[in-house]
Structures are given as structure tokens and as C-alpha cells.
C-alpha positions in Angstrom: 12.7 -5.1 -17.9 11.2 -6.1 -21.3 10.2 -4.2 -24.1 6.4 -4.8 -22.7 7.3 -4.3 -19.0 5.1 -1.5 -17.9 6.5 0.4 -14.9 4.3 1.6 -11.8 6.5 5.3 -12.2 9.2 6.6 -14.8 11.5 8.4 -13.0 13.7 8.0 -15.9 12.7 9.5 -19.0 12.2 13.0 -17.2 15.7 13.3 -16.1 17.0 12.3 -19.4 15.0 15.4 -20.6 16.7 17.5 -18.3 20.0 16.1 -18.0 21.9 18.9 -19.2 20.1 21.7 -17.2 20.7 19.5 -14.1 24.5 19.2 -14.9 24.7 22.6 -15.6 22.9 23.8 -12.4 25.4 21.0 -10.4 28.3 22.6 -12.4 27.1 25.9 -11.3 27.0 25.1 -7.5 30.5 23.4 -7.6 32.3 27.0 -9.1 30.0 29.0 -6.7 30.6 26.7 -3.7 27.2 27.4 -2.4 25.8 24.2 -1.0 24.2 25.1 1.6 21.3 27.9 1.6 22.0 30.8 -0.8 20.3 32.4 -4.2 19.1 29.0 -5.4 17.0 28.5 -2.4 15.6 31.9 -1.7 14.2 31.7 -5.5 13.0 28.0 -5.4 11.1 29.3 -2.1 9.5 32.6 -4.3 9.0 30.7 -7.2 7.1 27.8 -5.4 5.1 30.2 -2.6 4.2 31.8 -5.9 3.0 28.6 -7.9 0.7 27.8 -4.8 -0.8 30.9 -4.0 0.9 31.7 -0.8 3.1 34.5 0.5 5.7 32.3 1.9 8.0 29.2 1.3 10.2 27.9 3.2 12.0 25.0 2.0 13.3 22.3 4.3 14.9 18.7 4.2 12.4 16.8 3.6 8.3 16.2 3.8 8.5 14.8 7.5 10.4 18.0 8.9 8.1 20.5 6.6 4.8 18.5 9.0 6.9 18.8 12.3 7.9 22.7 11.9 4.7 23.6 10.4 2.9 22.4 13.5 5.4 23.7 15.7 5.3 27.2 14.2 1.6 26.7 14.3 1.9 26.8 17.9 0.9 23.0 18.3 3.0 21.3 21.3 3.0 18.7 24.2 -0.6 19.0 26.3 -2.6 19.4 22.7 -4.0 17.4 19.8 -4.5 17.2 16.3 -7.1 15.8 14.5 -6.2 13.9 11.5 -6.7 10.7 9.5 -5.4 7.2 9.9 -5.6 6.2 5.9 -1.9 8.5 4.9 1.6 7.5 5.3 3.4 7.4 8.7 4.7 11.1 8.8 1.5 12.3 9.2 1.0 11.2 12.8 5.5 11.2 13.3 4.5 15.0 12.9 2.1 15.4 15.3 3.9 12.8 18.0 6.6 14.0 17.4 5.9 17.6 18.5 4.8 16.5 21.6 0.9 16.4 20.4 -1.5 13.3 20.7 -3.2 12.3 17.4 -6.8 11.6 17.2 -8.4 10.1 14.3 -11.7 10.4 12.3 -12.5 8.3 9.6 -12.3 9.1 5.7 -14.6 9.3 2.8 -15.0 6.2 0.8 -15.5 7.9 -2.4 -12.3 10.1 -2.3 -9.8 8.4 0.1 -9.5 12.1 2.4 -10.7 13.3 5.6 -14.8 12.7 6.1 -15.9 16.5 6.3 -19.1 14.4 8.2 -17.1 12.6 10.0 -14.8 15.7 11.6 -18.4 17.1 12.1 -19.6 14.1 13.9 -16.5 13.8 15.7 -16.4 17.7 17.0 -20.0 17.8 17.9 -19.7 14.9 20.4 -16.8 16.1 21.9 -16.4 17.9 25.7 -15.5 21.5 25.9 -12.6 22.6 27.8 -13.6 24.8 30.2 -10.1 26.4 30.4 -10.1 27.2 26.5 -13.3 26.0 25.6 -11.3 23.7 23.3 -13.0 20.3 22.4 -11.3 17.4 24.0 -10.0 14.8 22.2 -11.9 11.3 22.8 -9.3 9.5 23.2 -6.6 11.5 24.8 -8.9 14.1 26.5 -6.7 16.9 25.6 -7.7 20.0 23.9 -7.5 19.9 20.3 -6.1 22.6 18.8 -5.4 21.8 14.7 -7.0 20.2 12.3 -4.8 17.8 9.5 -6.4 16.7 6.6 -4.1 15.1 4.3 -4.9 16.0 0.6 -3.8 11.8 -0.2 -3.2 11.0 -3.8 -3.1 14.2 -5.4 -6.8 15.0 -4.4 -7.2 18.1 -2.2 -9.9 17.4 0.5 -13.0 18.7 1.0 -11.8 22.7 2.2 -14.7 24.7 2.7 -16.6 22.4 4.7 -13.0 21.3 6.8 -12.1 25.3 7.1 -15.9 26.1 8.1 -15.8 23.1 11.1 -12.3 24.6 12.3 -14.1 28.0 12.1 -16.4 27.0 14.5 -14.3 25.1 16.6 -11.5 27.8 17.0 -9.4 25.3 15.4 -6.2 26.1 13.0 -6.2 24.0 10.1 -2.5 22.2 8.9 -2.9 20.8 5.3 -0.3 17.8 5.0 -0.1 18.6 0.9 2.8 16.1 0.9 1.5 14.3 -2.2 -0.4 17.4 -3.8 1.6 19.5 -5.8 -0.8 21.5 -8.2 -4.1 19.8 -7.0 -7.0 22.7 -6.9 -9.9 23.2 -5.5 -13.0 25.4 -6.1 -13.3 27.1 -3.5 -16.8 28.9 -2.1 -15.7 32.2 -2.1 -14.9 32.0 -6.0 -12.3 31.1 -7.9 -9.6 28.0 -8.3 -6.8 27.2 -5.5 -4.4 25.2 -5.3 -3.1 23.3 -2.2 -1.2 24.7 0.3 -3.5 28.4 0.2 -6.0 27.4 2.3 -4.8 26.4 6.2 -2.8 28.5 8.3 0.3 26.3 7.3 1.1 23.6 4.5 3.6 20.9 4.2 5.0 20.0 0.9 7.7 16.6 0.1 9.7 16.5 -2.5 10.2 12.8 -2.4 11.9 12.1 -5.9 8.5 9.9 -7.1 6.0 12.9 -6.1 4.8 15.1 -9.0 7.3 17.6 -8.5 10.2 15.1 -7.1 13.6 16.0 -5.8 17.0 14.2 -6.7 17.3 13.0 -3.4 15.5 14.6 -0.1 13.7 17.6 0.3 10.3 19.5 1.9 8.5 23.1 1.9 6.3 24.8 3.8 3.7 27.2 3.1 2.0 30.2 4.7 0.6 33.3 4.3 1.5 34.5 8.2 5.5 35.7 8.2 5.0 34.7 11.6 4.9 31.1 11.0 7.3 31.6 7.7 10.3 33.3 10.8 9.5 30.3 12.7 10.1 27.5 10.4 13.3 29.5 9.3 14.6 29.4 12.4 13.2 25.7 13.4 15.2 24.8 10.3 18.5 26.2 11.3 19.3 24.8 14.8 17.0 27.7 16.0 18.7 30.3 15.1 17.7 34.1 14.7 20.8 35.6 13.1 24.0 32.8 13.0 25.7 31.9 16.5 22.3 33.6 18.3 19.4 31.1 19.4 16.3 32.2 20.2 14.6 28.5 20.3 15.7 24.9 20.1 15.7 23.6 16.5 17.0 21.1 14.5 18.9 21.0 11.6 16.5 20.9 8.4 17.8 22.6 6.1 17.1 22.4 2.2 20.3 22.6 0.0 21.2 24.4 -3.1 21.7 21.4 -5.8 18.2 20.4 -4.5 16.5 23.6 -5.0 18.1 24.3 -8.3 16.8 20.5 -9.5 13.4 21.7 -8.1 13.7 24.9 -9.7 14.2 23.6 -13.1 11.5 20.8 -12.7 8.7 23.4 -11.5 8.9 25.0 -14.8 7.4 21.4 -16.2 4.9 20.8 -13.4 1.9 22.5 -15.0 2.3 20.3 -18.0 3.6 16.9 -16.4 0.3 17.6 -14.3 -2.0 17.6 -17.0 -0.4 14.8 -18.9 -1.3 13.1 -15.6 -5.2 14.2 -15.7 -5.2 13.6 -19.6 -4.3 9.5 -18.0 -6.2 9.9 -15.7 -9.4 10.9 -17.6 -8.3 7.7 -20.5 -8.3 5.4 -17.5 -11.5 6.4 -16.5 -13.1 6.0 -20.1 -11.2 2.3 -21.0 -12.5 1.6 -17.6 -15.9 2.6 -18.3 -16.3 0.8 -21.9 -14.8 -2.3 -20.2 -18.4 -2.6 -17.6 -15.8 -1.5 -14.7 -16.6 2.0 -14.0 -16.7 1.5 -10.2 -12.8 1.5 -11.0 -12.5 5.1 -11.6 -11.3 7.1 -8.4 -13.9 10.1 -8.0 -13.2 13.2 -8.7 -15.9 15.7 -7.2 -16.7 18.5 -9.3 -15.1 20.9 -6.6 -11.6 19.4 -7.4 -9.1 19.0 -9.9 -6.6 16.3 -8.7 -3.3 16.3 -9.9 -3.1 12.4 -9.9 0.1 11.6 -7.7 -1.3 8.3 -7.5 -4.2 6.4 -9.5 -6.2 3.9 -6.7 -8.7 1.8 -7.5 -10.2 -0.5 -5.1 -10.3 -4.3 -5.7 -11.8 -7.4 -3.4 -9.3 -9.2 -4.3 -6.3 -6.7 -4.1 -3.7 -9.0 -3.9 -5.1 -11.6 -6.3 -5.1 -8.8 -9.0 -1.8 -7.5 -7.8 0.4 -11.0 -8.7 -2.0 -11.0 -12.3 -0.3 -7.7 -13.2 3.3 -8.9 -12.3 2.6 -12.2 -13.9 2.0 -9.9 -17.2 4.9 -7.9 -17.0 2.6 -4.3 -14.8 3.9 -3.0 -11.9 1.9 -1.9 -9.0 1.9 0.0 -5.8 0.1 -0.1 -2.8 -0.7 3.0 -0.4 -1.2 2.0 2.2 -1.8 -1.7 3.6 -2.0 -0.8 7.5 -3.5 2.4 8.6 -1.6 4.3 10.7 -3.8 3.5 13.9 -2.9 -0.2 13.9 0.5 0.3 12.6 2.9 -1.8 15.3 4.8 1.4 16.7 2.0 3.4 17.8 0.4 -0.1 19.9 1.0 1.4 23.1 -0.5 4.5 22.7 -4.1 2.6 22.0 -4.6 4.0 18.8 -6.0 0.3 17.8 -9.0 1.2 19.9 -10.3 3.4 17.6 -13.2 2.7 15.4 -12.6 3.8 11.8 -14.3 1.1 9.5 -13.8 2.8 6.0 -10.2 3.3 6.9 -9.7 -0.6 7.5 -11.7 -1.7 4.5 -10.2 0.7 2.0 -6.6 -0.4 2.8 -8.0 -3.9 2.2 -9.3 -3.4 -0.9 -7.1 -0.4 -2.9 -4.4 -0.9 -5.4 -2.5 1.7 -7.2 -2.1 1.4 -10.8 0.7 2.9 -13.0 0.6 6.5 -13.2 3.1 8.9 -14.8 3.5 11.8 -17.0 4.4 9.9 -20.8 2.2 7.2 -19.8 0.8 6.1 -23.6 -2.6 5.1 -24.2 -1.4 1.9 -25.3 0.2 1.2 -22.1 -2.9 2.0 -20.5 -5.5 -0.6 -22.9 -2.9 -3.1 -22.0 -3.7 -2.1 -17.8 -7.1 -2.3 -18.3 -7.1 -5.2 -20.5 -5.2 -7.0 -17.9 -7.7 -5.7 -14.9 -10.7 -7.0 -17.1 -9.2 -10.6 -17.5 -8.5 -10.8 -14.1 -12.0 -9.6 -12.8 -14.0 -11.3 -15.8 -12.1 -14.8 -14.7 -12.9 -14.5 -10.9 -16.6 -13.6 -11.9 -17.1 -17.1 -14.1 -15.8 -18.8 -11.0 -18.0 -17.5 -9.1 -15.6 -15.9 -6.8 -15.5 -12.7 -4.8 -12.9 -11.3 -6.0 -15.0 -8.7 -8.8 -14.2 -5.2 -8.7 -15.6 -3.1 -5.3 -18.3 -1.0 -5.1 -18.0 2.9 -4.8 
């Protein structure tokens, strides 16, 4: 680290902040002894169904288990399929494979990174009908698909209304993976702002210590507005268990501890702020971008949305090329996510490499994720651009491909 090091994420300065209200809150579960479920939970789980717009929260060990149970609650299982997309991280299809479902894939839109509202249109109106359920098949597993997944990637919900209309007319139940989404909004068409995790029958929230609302360690929610589904997860969380000693299903042990939810508690009083320091970045990127000829930089933001910027991705030719330029000048970057899930090594057998999905292939050639945090100073942010500039303004006098992509 130097004094003009630039990190991809401060996970420091935050946690100075709130140092003492996190030792406090650790001080207070050591004289209580309550580490395990408890008063600390139950209002974490109000406070955050509340922040989202939903009547329930469950919280849970982490974002992987919050997918599995809210599928399983959903009533997703072995014999079915989900439809989802192949541009996320690996929990996404773990979820679904996991649960005894097959995964099928459509592609994403290159503007925004999410699921392809034409695509899942395109995708559902060539499919078969089963005649047992008058369920579309999937194409490639021919089993009747029975949930939809769109992942709401990089703090940008996706398209809902169109994705809730399709399931609509498919008799499909819709699953938002919110994993990276924390306060991202959308307009919706019936009026009026909400935020992700209100709009499928079940969402599922990490609280992986680098998302916008980050854990000090490990630790998931789900949301719902069907108690249903909220009993369900409760008991999937908690070996299956009804009332303690009494098992009404087979569950797992995925549970969300005090400490955690008392760290959560105290950070979710900051999100609505640290979420619009990261939109106030967001929107300086966009206008150093812009004055520096490279406005095909800028992510899109459709007016229906108002992303809470998890992650800032831009898409480069030469991804790698500008990737070792920021290191080189003391900017760290990330990269989400180099192979998409369908060609990822573990899932070879099931033939998932079959499957055409060419925006998903190009965009993981092609994006870059540049540093993106609440705190992050306008300064900071000439030097990122300055740097990008350089980088693209050399490879253009040499003639070379490596300029920044199209939209």
C-alpha cells in the first residue's frame, strides 16, 4: 500500500467508523450468552423485511443457503427446472442443482449485464408444453420448468415487469437471486419505487462482508411476502425442525447468528447513505468518462432503475491489457466473472457447454470492474479515468484493438 494505492473496495474505513458500536454489540452478546438465534436476529429479520418492502425475513448462514431454501420453500425440487442466467457467480446454478432441479439458461442483455426479458420470451415461446402440467419443457433437460431466476447482478435489478409478466403467462414462480442488490429499485408499472427482493415469490440476499450491506464474516436472508414460504425456510434452516427435538422435514443447519445480525443491524442504519455515496460515484464516473471521448464506458442505467452500484463494470477489448496498466499504476481491479457458469469445469457433464449464449461469452471477455466504494473521492476517481484514457488513447495510436467496446 502507498499513499497513491487506490483500492478495488474499503472495507476498512467503515469499520473504523463503527468500531465501538460493534464492540459494544460483541460485548453485549458475550454477558447475554445468546449466540445463536435470539432478539438480535428476530429484529435484524423485521428491520431488513421492512427496508425491502416485504413481510418476511428470514436470515440464514449465508447467500448460497438463502438460494437453496428459497427454492426449496418455493416448492422447486428434483424432476423440475429453473430458468436462469449463465453471466452470475456459481451459487446461482449450486442453488438450483443443488435442490435437485436442472438449470437452463437464456442469454443476458448486453446493455445491462441481467436476464434478456427477450430472450426469456424467445426461450418460453419455443418451448413444448407438458401435457401433464402444461408446464414448458426445458430444451435442454426436457423437464417442466417451474421458476424463473433472474439475478439482479451488480447492483442493478432486472428488467421486473416484463420477467413477472412472461412468468405470468407461463404459470411460472419467479425467485429473484438479490445476492448483490441491497437497496437497488425499480419503477415498477403499477406505480411507485421498489426495491429488490418485493417483487418474486421469494428473494435471496448475501451478506458477504464486500456487498453493500456486508457481514463480519458469513451470512444470507430471504425474503417473502407468503408466511408459507417464510415457515419453510425457518424450519429448512434449523435441521427441519417445527418446534426443537420435532422434525417435520429434512433440513440443514443454516442458521444466522446473533454477533452477525447485530453487525448487520448497526450497518443497515448506513445503507441508504453508503448507497447513494455509491450512485453520487457512480454518476462522477460516468461524467469524467464522458468528457474523456469514452462514454461507451459508462454501465447503463435504464430509466426504470436505480442501481445501487455493488459493482462498477465497464467492458474493455482488451480486458486484461488494461487490467495489468491499472496495477502497474498502483489501481486495483476486479473481475466478475471470467467463465460463465455454463462452461465452468464442474458442471461439464451435465452439457451445459452446449448451450448457445453468445452475449454471455463475449461480455465475460470483455468486462472489468473498476473501484467502487462508499468514500470513494473524486480525485481517486480522475486518477481511474486518467489511467483508462492513457491506456485506451496508447492502444488507439498503435493501431491496436484494444479501444474501449461498444455498448
Amino acid at each position: 500500500m502507498t499513499p497513491n494505492h487506490i483500492p478495488f473496495l474499503d472495507l476498512v474505513t467503515p469499520h473504523r467508523e463503527l468500531e465501538h458500536e460493534f464492540v459494544e454489540a460483541f460485548r453485549e452478546a458475550l454477558r447475554s450468552a445468546r449466540f445463536i438465534g435470539g432478539p438480535e436476529v428476530e429484529n435484524f429479520e423485521r428491520e431488513f423485511a421492512d427496508f425491502c418492502g416485504s413481510t418476511h425475513c428470514v436470515g440464514v448462514s449465508n447467500g448460497t443457503d438463502a438460494l437453496r431454501f428459497a427454492l426449496m420453500a418455493a416448492g422447486v425440487g428434483s424432476g423440475d427446472a429453473v430458468l436462469t442466467v449463465a453471466h452470475t457467480f456459481l451459487a446461482t446454478v449450486e442453488a438450483i442443482s443443488q435442490c435437485g432441479a436442472e438449470a437452463e439458461f437464456v442469454d443476458v442483455d448486453e446493455r445491462t449485464f441481467n436476464m434478456s426479458s427477450m430472450a426469456l420470451a424467445d426461450y418460453l415461446g419455443a418451448c413444448r408444453k407438458d401435457p401433464a402440467t402444461g408446464l414448458p419443457l426445458g430444451q435442454r433437460s426436457g423437464r417442466p420448468i417451474k421458476a424463473v431466476l433472474p439475478v439482479h447482478l451488480y447492483g442493478q435489478m432486472a428488467d421486473m415487469d416484463a420477467i413477472m409478466g412472461l412468468a405470468n403467462e407461463y404459470g411460472l414462480i419467479v425467485v429473484e437471486d438479490a445476492c448483490q442488490a441491497q437497496g437497488a429499485e425499480y419503477e415498477a408499472e403499477d406505480g411507485g419505487w421498489r426495491r429488490a427482493g418485493s417483487f418474486g415469490k421469494v428473494a435471496a440476499f448475501s451478506f458477504y462482508p464486500g456487498k453493500n450491506l456486508g457481514a463480519c464474516g458469513e451470512a444470507g436472508a430471504v425474503t417473502t411476502n407468503d408466511p408459507e414460504i417464510a415457515k419453510t425456510v425457518r424450519m429448512l434452516r434449523e435441521h427441519g425442525q417445527s418446534q426443537k427435538y420435532y422434525h417435520d422435514l429434512e433440513g440443514y443447519n443454516g442458521r444466522l447468528d446473533s454477533i452477525q445480525a447485530a453487525f448487520l443491524r448497526i450497518k443497515l442504519r448506513h445503507l441508504e447513505g453508503w448507497n447513494t455515496q455509491r450512485r453520487e460515484a457512480a454518476r462522477r464516473y460516468a461524467d469524467l468518462f464522458g468528457r474523456a471521448m469514452l462514454g461507451s464506458v459508462v454501465p447503463v442505467e435504464p430509466e426504470w432503475s436505480r442501481a445501487a452500484y455493488h459493482l462498477y463494470v465497464v467492458k474493455v477489448n482488451d480486458r486484461d491489457g488494461l487490467a495489468k496498466h491499472l496495477k502497474a499504476k498502483g489501481i486495483d481491479t476486479g473481475l466478475h466473472y471470467p467463465v460463465p457458469v455454463h462452461l465452468q469445469q464442474c458442471y461439464r457433464e451435465r452439457g451445459f457447454d452446449k448451450v448457445s449464449l453468445p452475449v454471455t461469452e463475449q461480455v465475460a471477455q470483455q468486462i472489468l470492474s473498476l473501484p467502487m466504494f462508499p468514500g470513494l473521492t473524486l480525485e481517486q476517481q480522475q486518477r481511474v479515468v486518467q489511467e483508462v484514457a492513457a491506456f485506451v488513447g496508447d492502444h488507439l495510436r498503435q493501431g491496436y484493438g484494444g479501444q474501449v467496446a461498444s455498448r
